[in-house]
C-alpha positions, 0 to 999 in steps of 0.5 A: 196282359200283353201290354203289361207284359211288355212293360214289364220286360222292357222295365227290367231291360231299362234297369239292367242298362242303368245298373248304377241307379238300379242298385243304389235304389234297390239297396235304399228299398231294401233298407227301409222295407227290410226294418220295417218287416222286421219290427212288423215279425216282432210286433205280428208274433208278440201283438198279433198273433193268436195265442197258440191254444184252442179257441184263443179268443175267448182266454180272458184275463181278470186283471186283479191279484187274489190269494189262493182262498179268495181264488178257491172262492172266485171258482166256486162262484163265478159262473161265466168264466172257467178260471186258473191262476198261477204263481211265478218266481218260485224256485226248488231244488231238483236233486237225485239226478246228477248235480243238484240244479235249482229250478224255476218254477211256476205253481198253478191251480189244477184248472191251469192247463185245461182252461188254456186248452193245452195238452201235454207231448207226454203224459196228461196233465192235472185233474181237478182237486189236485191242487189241495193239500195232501193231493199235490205231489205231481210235477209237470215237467217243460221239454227243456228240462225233461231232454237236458236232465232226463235225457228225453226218456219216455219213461219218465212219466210216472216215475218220482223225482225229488223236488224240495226234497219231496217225492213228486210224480211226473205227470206230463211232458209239455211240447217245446213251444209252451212257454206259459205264463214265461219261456223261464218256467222249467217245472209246473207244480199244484198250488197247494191249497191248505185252508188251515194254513191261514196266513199262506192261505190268505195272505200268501202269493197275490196271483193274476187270474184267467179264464175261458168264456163259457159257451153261452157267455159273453164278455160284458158278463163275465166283467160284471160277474167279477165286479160283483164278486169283488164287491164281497170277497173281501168279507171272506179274508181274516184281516180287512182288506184295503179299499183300493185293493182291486178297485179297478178289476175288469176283464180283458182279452189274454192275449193283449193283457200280456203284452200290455207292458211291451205293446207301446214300446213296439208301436214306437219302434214300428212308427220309427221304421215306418219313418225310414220307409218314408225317408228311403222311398223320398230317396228313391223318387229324388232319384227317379225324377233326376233320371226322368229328366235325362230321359225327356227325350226319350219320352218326346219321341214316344209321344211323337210316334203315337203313346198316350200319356197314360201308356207312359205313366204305367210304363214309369209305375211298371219300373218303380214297381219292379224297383219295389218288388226287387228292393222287397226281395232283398228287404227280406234278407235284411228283415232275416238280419234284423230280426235276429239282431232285435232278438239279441237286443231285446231283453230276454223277458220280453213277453213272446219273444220267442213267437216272433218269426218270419212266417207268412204274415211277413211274407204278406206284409212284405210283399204288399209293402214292395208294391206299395212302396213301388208305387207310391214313390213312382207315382210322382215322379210318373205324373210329373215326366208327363207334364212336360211339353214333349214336342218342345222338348223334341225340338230344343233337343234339351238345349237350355231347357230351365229348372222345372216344376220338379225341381221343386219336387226334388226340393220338397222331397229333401226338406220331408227327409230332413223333417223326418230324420230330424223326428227320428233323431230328436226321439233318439236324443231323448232315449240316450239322456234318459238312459243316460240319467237312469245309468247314472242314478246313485243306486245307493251302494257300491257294485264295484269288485262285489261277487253275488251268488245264490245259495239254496238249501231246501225249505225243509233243511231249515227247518231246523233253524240252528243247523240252517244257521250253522251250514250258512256260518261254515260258508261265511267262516270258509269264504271270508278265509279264502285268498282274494276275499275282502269281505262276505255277508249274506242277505235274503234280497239283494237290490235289483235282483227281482225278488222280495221279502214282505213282512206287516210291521207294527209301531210301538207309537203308532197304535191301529185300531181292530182290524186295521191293515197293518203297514207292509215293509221290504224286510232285509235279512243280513249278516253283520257284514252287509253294509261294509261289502255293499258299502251302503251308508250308515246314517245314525246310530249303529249296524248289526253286530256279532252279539246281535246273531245270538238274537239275546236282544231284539234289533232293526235298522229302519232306511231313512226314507221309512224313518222318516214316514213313520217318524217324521222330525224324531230320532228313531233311535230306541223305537219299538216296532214288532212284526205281525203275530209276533209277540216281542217288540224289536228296538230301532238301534240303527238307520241307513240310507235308502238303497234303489231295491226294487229297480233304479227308479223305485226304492221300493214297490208300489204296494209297500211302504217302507223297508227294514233291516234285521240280522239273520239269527234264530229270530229272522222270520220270513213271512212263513213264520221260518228262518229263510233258507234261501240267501244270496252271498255277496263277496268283496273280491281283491282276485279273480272273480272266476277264481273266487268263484270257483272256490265257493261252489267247493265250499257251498259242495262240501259245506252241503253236497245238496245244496246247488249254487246258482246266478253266480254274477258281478253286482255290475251285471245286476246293474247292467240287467236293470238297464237292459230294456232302456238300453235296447230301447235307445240303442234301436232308436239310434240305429233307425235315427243314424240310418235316417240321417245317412238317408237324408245326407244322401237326399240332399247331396242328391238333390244338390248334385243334380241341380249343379249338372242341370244348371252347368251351363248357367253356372259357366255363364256367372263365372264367364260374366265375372262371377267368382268361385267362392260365390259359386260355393256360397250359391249351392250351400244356400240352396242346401241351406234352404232345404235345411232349414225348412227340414229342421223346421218342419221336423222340431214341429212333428217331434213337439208333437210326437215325442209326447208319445215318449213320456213313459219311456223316459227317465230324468229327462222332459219329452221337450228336453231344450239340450236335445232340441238344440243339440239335434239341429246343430249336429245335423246342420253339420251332416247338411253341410258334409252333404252340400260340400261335394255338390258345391265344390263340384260347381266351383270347378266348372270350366266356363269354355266347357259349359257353355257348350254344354248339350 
């Protein structure tokens, strides 16, 4: 211990004397180990660490969708699992207190809270049985909306607020950190499980289910329990299932079924910054052998009055360790920085965002790196010092001493950085084409100068069908009036705003047999002005009308795509399609063009098989058999959008004062939405590619620049003989472009084999793009030569007469 404490001391005396070195070598450590804790924070609080309920363990996600009766069914007959559900995307309106706000809301089984193993910070939470109709009207409030709108009153529990304008008891306040199933839920309400409500009952919300093992289950049980249920759960249903539906069910942990969606592109991110780590501590040991070498003498002499090889090996590790050790420090003050910058960047539905921080787990991990880190990069550069042939030293005085075998080392180093920052550069490239192509993609209308907002009446406002009609006509009258209005309509789902509309179609000729699932269609719901506001093109015959809000006559306009599935090479003007459990049959007078609904790369999801358009009348039913009280505005502006939008929160106010208006947007914000997680994915991976590149610059000027100081005297001797300075240039850019060329080479190898990795991220863009592979290496081939410039026009300046008395 007293050894090591010397060696300590005398390391940290060593690095204060070298301040130059010490800081560059610090600030390199602290770049690399501070990425890499700060992307290990975010995929420690979103992969890693254990759900905040008790015995997280054993939650367990079935990773299958059942409606609220084959859920009723699963809990009355599984045995091995205690299962919940939940519905999300819901929204209600809170009105009573102050201005009436629209909510989100997740609906969930009575089971919900207790599976999980949470408890509320006030009141309780739902008893069983008090998800069934007649028996619902409670509300379990989140500790966001309880301190925003109820101004954190203790009192609230037990009182009535009006959600959807029904009476609902509060029953609980949850505590701040429970943001289950999303951190956007505000409210919790029960199920509502209506048995004589077929369709709803059956075919309404398609919910994911979770459970908690029971005490004496294990989970191959509860994977074979539930694959037995499914095997006869379909019998129950009113209408015959699809084979395929959940035909790959199994039991998974919650924990990693949550975050499957995100748990790639983390993995990326960690290995890009593990890359980094690597080119800083390459960096880091270039600079350690290029000191080692200035301090031959000094090793000599300790040799001489008696140290061993190993005491000058652990007095080289003792100072890379501190070096590590001060750089991790430091590395911590950058994780701080990028983890708040990682949480800026990432999109804000990133599951358990909010869970990452640095805790002790980066504390640990840190910690650990900076020593690692210290000791993997001193380790070479140690070992190497002590090859040396001390007494030869000693007696040349380091007069003339010749290139050693780590200058190879120093060589070796900078072609790994450069095959490195060539690996993180190639996967950059790829992310911006792809961002590039899926930013470029045609969605199929016109977001310029269009105003979107959402306008929400109750569900039982609505229930008058015309009076709902008659507030939405008074908006449109109002709005289309209103200065800087080029036009306004309304529609039920605008694209690329994340909800959707379903209704079950049925084709005049195309008869099902008994029994048979009815195809699933995206049903649009518009005012006669959609297609000029969104400028979507007409394809063939006609869009709606104002005759057609009368709904004297029934009429659909199908999108091409889904015209052409169902009736491939014919015209389908004049066809007849007819809702299910509707009885009259609507005429085809129309067809559009397919517009990128569901996201820029899908017109539609995966479950459905086509989309049609009706007009918003008395005969525009949602899949709960209503007129739709809940449309979005879509406003061609010529003004002020802030203006413009100022104006319709009056008229929506005074058309209604209950009536809240909410997502007040430009139609390019959707769009820019619908981009947000490939772009944050491609910008992080730029930042980490030019970081690396910057690195790697540095690795090969400083491999360069001490090659020029080492070889001064040899340098003075060509040009002393007759050599010119232009060949002097020319002799250290070859160097660099060795070191170049093996890099390049060695890193298109790593990304052919790496960027595979990529494929899901990508869009438009193979994992071998060509441009990418060719583009890289020029670009860095430019950066290579900035870096040799400084080194190679040093050594063409080399006075012979100085260098030859050189040491």
């Amino acid at each position: 211990m007293p050894t090591f404490l010397q060696e300590i001391r005398f390391g940290l005396r060593v690095l204060r004397k070298n301040l130059g070195f010490t800081l560059v070598a610090v600030l390199t450590l602290a770049l690399g180990i501070g990425a890499n804790s700060a992307i290990f924070s975010l995929v420690s609080g979103i992969l890693f660490r254990p759900l905040p309920f008790n015995e997280p363990d054993r939650l367990m996600s079935i990773r299958a969708s059942y409606p609220r009766g084959a859920f009723v069914a699963m809990r009355d007959q599984v045995r091995t699992l205690d299962v919940a559900t939940y519905a999300e995307g819901h929204e209600f309106n809170l009105t009573g207190v102050g201005e009436p706000v629209r909510l989100t809301a997740t609906e969930v089984s009575a089971e919900f809270f207790s599976v999980l193993g949470a408890t509320p910070e006030l009141g309780r939470v739902f008893h069983p049985g008090e998800d069934a109709a007649g028996k619902d009207r409670f509300v379990i409030l989140s500790q966001a909306l309880w301190k925003e709108r109820f101004a954190g009153d203790p009192s609230i529990v037990g009182r009535l607020i009006q959600i959807a304008g029904q009476g609902r008891e509060v029953l609980g306040v949850m505590p701040p950190d429970f943001r289950f199933p999303s951190a956007k839920t505000e409210i919790w309400l029960p199920l509502h499980n209506d048995p004589s409500d077929t369709m709803a009952y059956w075919a309404g919300d398609f919910m994911p289910v979770f459970g908690r093992l029971r005490p004496v289950a294990t989970l191959p049980q509860a994977n074979a329990e539930t694959r037995l249920f499914q095997s006869h759960v379909g019998a129950l249903f009113p209408f015959r299932m699809p084979p395929q539906w959940n035909a790959d069910i199994t039991v998974l942990p919650l924990q990693s079924s949550l975050v499957a969606d995100v748990r790639n592109r983390l993995l990326m991110l960690l290995g890009a910054v593990v890359l980094i780590l690597l080119i800083a501590c390459a960096n880091v040991a270039n600079l350690i052998l290029s000191r080692a070498a200035t301090r031959e003498k000094e090793f000599g002499l300790r040799a001489a009055l008696g140290a061993g090889r190993d005491r000058i090996v652990r007095q080289l590790l003792a100072e890379s360790v501190l070096l590590g050790a001060i750089g991790g420090t430091c590395g911590l003050l950058v994780a701080d920085l990028g983890l708040r910058i990682l949480k800026f960047a990432l999109p804000p539905d990133t599951p358990r965002l909010a869970d990452a921080s640095i805790d002790w787990r980066v504390l640990l991990f840190t910690g650990g790196l900076s020593l690692v880190t210290g000791a993997i990069f001193g380790l070479a550069p140690a070992l190497q010092s002590v090859r040396s042939g001390f007494t030869e030293v000693l007696k040349s005085g380091a007069r003339g001493s010749t290139l050693s075998a780590s200058e190879r080392v120093r060589s070796s180093l900078a072609v790994a950085e450069i095959g490195l920052a060539a690996l993180l550069i190639i996967a950059a490239g790829l992310l911006i084409r792809s961002f590039w192509a899926l930013s470029h993609v045609n969605p199929g209308f016109e977001s310029a100068h269009v105003l979107t907002a959402r306008i929400t009446p109750n569900q039982s406002f609505c229930s008058d069908a015309g009076r709902c009609l008659a507030f939405y006509r008074t908006v449109l009258d109002q709005a289309r009036s209103s200065p800087g209005v080029g036009g306004v309509a309304l529609v039920n789902t605008l694209p690329l705003n994340g909800r959707v509309s379903k209704r079950s179609l049925e084709f005049d000729t195309l008869r099902s047999a008994a029994g048979d699932t009815l195809p699933l269609f995206w049903l649009h719901i518009a005012t006669p002005d959609y297609l000029k506001v969104l400028q979507i093109p007409l394809q063939s015959g006609r869009w709606f009308t104002e005759a057609d809000e009368s709904g004297n006559a029934a009429v659909a306009v199908m999108t091409a795509e889904s015209a052409e599935r169902f009736w491939p090479g014919q015209d389908p003007i004049g066809k007849h399609i007819r809702f299910s459990r509707e009885a009259e049959w609507r005429t085809v007078v129309g067809v559009v063009r397919d517009v990128r609904g569901y996201d820029l790369q899908h017109t539609l999801p995966d479950y459905m098989t086509g989309a049609v358009y009706v007009p918003y009348n008395l005969k525009a039913t949602a899949e709960s058999g209503q007129v739709p009280a809940e449309m979005t505005i879509a406003i061609r502006t010529a003004g002020s959008e802030s203006q413009i939008g100022t104006t319709l929160r009056a008229i929506v106010s005074g058309a209604n004062p209950e009536v809240p208006l909410s997502e007040l947007k430009p139609m390019q914000a959707l769009l820019a939405d619908a981009v947000a997680t490939p772009a944050s994915t491609a910008s992080l991976f730029v930042a980490f590619a030019g970081l690396a590149l910057v690195l790697g610059m540095i690795g090969i000027y400083g491999v360069l620049a001490f090659l020029v100081s080492r070889r001064t005297r040899e340098i003075g001797i060509r040009l002393a003989m007759g050599a010119r300075r232009q060949d002097v240039f020319w002799m250290v850019l070859k160097e660099g472009a060795k070191f170049y060329g093996a890099g390049v080479v060695l890193g298109l190898a790593g990304a052919f084999l790496a960027t595979r990795l990529l494929s899901s991220e990508l869009y438009g863009v193979s994992a071998l793009d060509p441009i990418t592979y060719v583009v890289v290496p020029a670009v860095m081939a430019v950066v290579t030569l900035v870096a040799c410039y400084v080194p190679a026009r040093r050594a063409m300046r080399v006075d012979p007469l100085i260098a030859l008395r050189y040491e």
